[in-house]
C-alpha positions in Angstrom: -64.2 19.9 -83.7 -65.5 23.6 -83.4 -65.7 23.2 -79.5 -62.8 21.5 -79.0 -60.5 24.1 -80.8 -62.6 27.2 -79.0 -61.2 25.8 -75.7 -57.4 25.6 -77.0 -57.4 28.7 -77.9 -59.2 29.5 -74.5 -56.4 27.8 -73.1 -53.7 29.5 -74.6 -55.1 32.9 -74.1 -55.0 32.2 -70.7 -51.5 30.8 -70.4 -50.5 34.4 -71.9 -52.3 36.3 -69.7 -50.0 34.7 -66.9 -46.7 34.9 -68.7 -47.9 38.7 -69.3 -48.5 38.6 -65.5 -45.0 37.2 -65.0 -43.6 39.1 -66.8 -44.6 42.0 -65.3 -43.5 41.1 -61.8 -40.4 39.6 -62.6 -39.5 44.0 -64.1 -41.0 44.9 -60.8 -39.2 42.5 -59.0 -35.6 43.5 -61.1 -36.3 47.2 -60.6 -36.5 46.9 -56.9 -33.5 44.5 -56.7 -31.9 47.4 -58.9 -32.5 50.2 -56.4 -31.5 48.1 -53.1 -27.8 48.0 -52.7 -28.6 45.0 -50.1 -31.2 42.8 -52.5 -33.4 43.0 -50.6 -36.9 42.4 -52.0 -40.0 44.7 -51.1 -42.5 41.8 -51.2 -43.6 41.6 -54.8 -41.7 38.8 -55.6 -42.5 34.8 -55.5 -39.1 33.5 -54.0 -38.9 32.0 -57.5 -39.4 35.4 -59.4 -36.6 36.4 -56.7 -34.3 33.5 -57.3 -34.4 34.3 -61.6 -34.1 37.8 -61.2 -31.2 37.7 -58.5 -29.6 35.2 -61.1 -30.5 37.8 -63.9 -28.4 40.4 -62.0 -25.4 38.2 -61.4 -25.1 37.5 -64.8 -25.4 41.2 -65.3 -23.1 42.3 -62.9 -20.8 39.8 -64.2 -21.0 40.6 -67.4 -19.5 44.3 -67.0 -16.1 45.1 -68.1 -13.0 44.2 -65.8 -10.5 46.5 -67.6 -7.9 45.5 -64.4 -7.8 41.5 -65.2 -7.9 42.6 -68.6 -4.7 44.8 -68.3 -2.7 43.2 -66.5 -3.6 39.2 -68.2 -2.8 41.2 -71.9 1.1 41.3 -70.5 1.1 37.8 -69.9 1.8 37.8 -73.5 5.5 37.1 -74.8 5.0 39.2 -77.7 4.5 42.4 -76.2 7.6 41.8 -74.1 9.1 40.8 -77.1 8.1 44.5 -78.8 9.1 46.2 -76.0 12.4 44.9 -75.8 13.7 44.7 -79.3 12.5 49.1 -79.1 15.5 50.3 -79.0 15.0 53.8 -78.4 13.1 52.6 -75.2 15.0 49.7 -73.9 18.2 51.7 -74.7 17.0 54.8 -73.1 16.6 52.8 -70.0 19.7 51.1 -69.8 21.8 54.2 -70.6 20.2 56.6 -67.9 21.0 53.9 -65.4 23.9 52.6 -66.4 25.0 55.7 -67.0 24.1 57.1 -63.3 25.8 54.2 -61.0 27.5 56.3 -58.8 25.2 59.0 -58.5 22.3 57.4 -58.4 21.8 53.5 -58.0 25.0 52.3 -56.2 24.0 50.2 -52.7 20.4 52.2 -52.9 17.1 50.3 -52.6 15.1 50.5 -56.2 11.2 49.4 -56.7 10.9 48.6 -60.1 6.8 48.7 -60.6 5.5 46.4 -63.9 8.8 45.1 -64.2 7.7 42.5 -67.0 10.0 40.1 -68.0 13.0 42.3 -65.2 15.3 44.1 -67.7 15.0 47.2 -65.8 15.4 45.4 -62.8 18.6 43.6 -64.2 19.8 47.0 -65.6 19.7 48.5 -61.8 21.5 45.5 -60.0 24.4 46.0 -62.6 24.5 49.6 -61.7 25.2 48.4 -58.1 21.6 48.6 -55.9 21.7 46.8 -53.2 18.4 45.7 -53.0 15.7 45.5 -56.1 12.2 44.8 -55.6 10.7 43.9 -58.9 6.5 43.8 -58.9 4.3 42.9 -61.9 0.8 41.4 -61.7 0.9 39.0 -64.8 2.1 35.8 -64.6 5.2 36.7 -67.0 6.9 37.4 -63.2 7.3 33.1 -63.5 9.9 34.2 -66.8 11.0 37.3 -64.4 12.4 35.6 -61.7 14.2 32.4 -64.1 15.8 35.7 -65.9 16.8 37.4 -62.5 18.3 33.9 -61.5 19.5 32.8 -65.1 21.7 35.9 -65.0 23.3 35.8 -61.5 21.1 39.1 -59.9 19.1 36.5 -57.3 21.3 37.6 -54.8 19.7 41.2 -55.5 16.6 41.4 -57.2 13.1 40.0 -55.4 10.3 39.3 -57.6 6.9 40.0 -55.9 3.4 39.7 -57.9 0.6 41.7 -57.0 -1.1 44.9 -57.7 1.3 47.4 -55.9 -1.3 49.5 -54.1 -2.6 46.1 -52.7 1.1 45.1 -52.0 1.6 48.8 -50.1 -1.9 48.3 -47.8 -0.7 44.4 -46.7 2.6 45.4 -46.4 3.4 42.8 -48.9 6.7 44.2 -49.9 10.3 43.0 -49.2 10.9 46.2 -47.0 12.3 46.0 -43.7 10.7 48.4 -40.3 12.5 52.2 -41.8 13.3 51.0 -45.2 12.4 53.5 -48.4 12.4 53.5 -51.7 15.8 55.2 -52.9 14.5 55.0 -56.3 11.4 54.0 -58.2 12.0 52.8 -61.5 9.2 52.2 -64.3 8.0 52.3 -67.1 4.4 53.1 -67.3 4.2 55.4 -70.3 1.2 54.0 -73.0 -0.2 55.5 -76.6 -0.6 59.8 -76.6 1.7 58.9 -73.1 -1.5 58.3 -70.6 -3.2 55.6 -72.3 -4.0 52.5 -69.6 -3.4 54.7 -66.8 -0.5 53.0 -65.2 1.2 56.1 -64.0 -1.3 56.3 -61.1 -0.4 53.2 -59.6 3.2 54.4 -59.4 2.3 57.5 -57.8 0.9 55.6 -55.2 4.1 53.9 -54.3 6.0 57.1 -55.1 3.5 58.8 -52.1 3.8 56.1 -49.7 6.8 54.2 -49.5 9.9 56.6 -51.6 12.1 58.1 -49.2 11.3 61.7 -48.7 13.1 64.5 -49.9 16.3 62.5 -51.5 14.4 59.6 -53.2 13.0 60.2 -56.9 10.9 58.8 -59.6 12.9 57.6 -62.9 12.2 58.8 -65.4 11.3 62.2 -63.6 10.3 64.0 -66.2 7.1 63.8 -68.9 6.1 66.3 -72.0 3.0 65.8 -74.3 3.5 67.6 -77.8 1.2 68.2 -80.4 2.0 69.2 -84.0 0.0 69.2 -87.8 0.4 67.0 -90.9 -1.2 67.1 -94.1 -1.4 63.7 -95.8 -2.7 65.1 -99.0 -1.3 61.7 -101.0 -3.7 59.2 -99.0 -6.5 61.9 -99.6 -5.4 62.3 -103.0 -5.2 58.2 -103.7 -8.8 57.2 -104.5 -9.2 59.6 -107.5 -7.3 57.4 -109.4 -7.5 53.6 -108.3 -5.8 52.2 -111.3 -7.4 54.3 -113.7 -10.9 54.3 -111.4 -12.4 57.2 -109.7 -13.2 56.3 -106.4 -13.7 59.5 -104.5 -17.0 58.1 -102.5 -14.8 55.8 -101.0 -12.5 59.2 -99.6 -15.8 60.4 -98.1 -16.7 56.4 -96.3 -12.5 56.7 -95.1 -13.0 60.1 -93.6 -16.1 59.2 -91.8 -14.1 56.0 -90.2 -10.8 57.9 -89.3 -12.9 60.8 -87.4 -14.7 58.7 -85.0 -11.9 57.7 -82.7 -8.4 58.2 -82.3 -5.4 56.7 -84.3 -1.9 54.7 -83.2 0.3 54.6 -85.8 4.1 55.8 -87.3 3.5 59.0 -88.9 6.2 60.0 -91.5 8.3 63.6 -90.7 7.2 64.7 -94.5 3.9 64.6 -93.4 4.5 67.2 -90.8 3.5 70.8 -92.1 3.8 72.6 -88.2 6.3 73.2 -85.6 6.1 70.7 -82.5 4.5 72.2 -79.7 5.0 71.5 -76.1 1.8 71.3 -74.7 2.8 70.1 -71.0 5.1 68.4 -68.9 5.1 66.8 -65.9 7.6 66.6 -62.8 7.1 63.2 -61.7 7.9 63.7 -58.6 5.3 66.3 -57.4 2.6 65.9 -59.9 -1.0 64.8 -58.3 -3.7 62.2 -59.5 -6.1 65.2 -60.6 -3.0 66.5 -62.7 -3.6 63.6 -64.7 -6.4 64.8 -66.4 -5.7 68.1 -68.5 -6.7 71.0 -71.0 -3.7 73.0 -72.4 -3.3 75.4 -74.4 -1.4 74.8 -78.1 0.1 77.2 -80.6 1.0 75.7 -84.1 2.7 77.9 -87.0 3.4 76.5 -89.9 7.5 74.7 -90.8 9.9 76.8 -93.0 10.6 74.1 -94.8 7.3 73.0 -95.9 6.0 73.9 -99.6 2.3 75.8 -99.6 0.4 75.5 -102.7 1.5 78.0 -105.4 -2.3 78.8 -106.4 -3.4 80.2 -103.0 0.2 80.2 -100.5 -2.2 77.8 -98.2 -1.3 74.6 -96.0 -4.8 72.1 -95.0 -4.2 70.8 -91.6 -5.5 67.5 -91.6 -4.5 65.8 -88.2 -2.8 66.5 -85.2 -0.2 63.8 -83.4 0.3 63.7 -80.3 3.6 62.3 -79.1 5.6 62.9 -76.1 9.2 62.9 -74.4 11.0 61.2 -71.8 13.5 62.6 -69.4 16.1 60.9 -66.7 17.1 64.5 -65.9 17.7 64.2 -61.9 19.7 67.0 -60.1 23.6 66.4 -60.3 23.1 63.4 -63.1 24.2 62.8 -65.9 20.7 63.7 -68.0 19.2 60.8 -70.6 16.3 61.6 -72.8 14.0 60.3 -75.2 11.3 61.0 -77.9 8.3 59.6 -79.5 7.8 62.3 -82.3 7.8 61.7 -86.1 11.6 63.6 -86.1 12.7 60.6 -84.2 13.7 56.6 -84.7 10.1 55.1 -84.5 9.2 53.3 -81.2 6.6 50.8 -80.1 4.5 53.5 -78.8 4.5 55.3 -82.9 2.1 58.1 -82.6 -1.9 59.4 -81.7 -3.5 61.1 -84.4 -6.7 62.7 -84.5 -8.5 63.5 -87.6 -9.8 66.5 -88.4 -13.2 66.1 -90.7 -11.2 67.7 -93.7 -14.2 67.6 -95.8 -16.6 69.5 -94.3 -14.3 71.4 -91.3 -10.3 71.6 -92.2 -8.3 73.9 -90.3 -6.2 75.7 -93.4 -3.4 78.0 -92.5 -1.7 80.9 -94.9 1.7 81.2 -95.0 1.9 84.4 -96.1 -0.3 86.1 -93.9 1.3 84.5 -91.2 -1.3 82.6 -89.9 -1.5 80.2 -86.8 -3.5 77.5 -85.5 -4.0 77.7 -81.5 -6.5 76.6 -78.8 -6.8 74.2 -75.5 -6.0 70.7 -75.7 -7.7 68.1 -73.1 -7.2 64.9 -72.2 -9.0 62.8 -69.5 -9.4 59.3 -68.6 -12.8 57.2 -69.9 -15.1 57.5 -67.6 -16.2 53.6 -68.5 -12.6 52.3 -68.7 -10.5 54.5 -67.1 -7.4 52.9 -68.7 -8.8 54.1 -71.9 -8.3 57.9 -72.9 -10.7 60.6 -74.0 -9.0 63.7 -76.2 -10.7 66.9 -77.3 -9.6 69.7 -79.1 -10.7 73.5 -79.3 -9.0 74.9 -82.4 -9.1 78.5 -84.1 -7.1 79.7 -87.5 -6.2 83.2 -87.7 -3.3 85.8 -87.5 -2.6 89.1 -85.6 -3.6 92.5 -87.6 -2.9 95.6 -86.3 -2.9 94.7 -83.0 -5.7 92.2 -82.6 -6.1 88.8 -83.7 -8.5 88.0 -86.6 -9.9 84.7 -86.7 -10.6 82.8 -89.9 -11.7 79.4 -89.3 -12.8 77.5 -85.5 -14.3 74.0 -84.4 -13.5 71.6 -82.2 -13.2 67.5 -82.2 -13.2 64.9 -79.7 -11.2 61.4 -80.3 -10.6 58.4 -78.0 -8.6 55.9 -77.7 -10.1 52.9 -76.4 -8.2 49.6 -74.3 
C-alpha cells in the first residue's frame, strides 16, 4: 500500500544519508592518516573507520612499485643468462681482457665480482690465477652459481655470497678478512642506452668502500655513450604500397606510437646517415653518483658515404641511437675493448633509438651547404623507478656562414625507457 511504500523509501533515504555520512569521515579519516607519518588519528575516526582506512592504506602502500624485488627476481631467469652468455661480443670481451691480463692484473689478487649471475666472470678470474673470488648476486640463480663454481674445480677459490652488496658492505657480510681489499672489482653492470636499471651505482658503492686505494681498479674502467642519425626512409616508405593498398594513415598511427617512448632494438649500419659522436665517457674509477645523471653536448655531420637525394642534395634525420663502448684499458695492460654501435657484431644490449616526429618536426641536413645537426643530450634516472631511464634531446640544424652559424631548423624531444 501507499503508506507502506512512503516509509521504504523513508527508509532508504535515510540509510543514504549515513553512508554519505560515512563516507565523508572515512576521506577525513584517510586524509589525516595520509598527513601523519605515525597514523596517528586526530579523533574523527570510529576505531572502525580507523581500522578500514588503516587497511585501505596498507593495501595502498603495498601496492606501490618494488623495482628492487623486481630487478633482481627478473635474473632468476635462465634465459637471460642464457642471452647473455651465448653474446659473444660480451662474454668474449670479458674473458679476453682477463685472460688476457693474468700476470698483470689478476694473479694471487683478491677480485669481487658484483651480479655475478650464473659465475662465468668469476670462473674467468680464478683461471687467470686470483687467489681469492668473492662472487655476490641477489637472485636465486647464485644456487646454479655455486654448482658451476664447484662443477668446474674453482671451490677452492671462488665464494658465492647472496645479498644486495651495499647491505653486504654495512653487515660486513663479505668473505673479507680484518685489512683485506678489493684488488679488483669485476662486473658487469652495463643495461640498454648503457645506464638503463642503474646497477652501476651499487658497484660504486663497493668500489668506495671496500677496493684497495690507489692500486685497486674497477674492470671494465672505462665507459662512452655515443649518439649518431639514421634515416629509415624504407619502413616510412612501406605503407604507401601494402600489396597494392595505400595505407599512409597507418604511417601517421606508427609515428605517433614510436615517438612516445624510447626504442631497443638492432639498428642496421645502412640506416646510418651521420658520423658517431662521442658524447661522454666515464673513468670508472673516479666518477661520482651525481655523474650519473648528464646533459652533453653532440655534433653530428652527415657520412661521406651516404647518397642525399638528387632533387634537393638533403638527408631527413629520423632517429638518433644511442649506443656505447666498453674499455679494459688499465695502466701497463694489455687494453680490451668493446662496442655496442650499429658498425659492430650485434650484442644483447642492440641499440636505443629515439624518434624524431618526422611528420610534423624532422631535423633535415644539406650536404652541400655543409650542414650539421648539434645540441645537449641528457640523460637521468626515472624519478618513479629509478632503474628506468629518462632521455631528452635539444637539437638545432644549421651551418657556419661567414663567420656565424645560421640555424635552419630546432626542437627538442624527450623519450624513456621504462623497466
Amino acid at each position: 500500500n501507499s503508506d507502506g511504500e512512503h516509509a521504504l523509501v523513508e527508509e532508504l533515504k535515510a540509510k543514504v544519508s549515513l553512508l554519505e555520512a560515512q563516507l565523508a569521515r572515512a576521506r577525513t579519516c584517510i586524509s589525516s592518516l595520509a598527513n601523519d607519518e605515525e597514523g596517528s588519528s586526530s579523533g574523527s575516526c570510529s576505531d572502525d573507520e580507523e581500522k578500514i582506512t588503516r587497511t585501505v592504506t596498507k593495501i595502498s602502500n603495498k601496492s606501490k612499485p618494488d623495482n628492487d624485488t623486481y630487478y633482481f627476481s627478473s635474473y632468476s631467469n635462465t634465459s637471460i643468462h642464457e642471452t647473455m652468455l651465448r653474446d659473444t661480443v660480451r662474454t668474449a670481451g670479458y674473458e679476453s681482457a682477463i685472460l688476457s691480463n693474468s700476470d698483470t692484473l689478476f694473479r694471487n689478487k683478491i677480485v669481487l665480482d658484483i651480479g655475478c649471475g650464473t659465475g662465468v666472470l668469476s670462473m674467468f678470474c680464478a683461471k687467470a690465477g686470483a687467489k681469492k673470488v668473492i662472487a655476490v648476486d641477489n637472485s636465486d640463480i647464485l644456487v646454479q652459481a655455486k654448482e658451476n663454481v664447484k662443477l668446474n674445480g674453482f671451490d677452492d677459490v671462488i665464494i658465492c655470497v647472496r645479498g644486495k652488496i651495499e647491505t653486504l658492505i654495512q653487515t660486513n657480510g663479505l668473505p673479507l678478512e680484518k685489512g683485506e681489499t678489493v684488488d679488483v672489482l669485476v662486473s658487469e653492470w652495463m643495461g640498454y642506452a648503457l645506464f638503463f636499471e642503474t646497477m652501476l651505482p651499487s658497484v660504486m658503492v663497493a668500489r668506495d668502500a671496500i677496493m684497495t686505494p690507489r692500486t685497486g681498479t674497477m674492470y671494465p674502467n672505462i665507459a662512452k655513450v655515443f649518439l649518431e642519425g639514421t634515416n629509415d626512409k624504407e619502413r616510412l616508405a612501406y605503407w604507401d604500397n601494402v600489396h597494392g593498398l595505400n595505407m599512409a594513415p597507418m604511417r601517421d598511427r606508427m609515428i605517433s606510437e614510436l615517438t612516445q617512448e624510447a626504442w631497443v632494438e638492432i639498428v642496421d649500419d645502412d640506416c646510418i646517415v651521420t658520423n658517431r659522436d662521442e658524447t661522454i665517457a666515464f673513468d670508472l674509477n673516479t666518477c661520482k653518483d651525481e655523474d650519473l645523471d648528464f646533459e652533453a653536448p653532440f655534433e653530428l655531420t652527415l657520412r661521406n658515404d651516404i647518397t642525399a637525394t638528387a632533387a634537393d642534395n638533403v638527408v631527413e634525420v629520423h632517429q638518433l641511437v644511442v649506443s656505447f663502448d666498453i674499455d679494459f684499458a688499465v695502466q701497463n695492460t694489455t687494453k680490451v675493448s668493446f662496442s655496442t654501435g650499429c658498425q659492430s657484431t650485434p650484442t644483447h644490449w642492440k641499440q636505443a633509438v629515439l624518434w624524431f616526429d618526422v611528420i610534423h618536426n624532422c631535423p633535415v641536413l644539406n650536404r652541400q651547404k655543409g650542414d650539421v645537426m648539434r645540441g645537449i643530450f641528457k640523460m637521468k634516472r626515472n624519478a618513479e623507478n629509478h632503474r628506468a631511464v629518462d632521455m631528452a634531446v635539444v637539437w638545432e640544424t644549421g651551418r657556419n656562414s661567414e663567420g656565424s652559424w645560421k640555424r635552419t631548423m630546432d626542437g627538442s624531444i624527450k623519450r624513456s625507457l621504462i623497466a
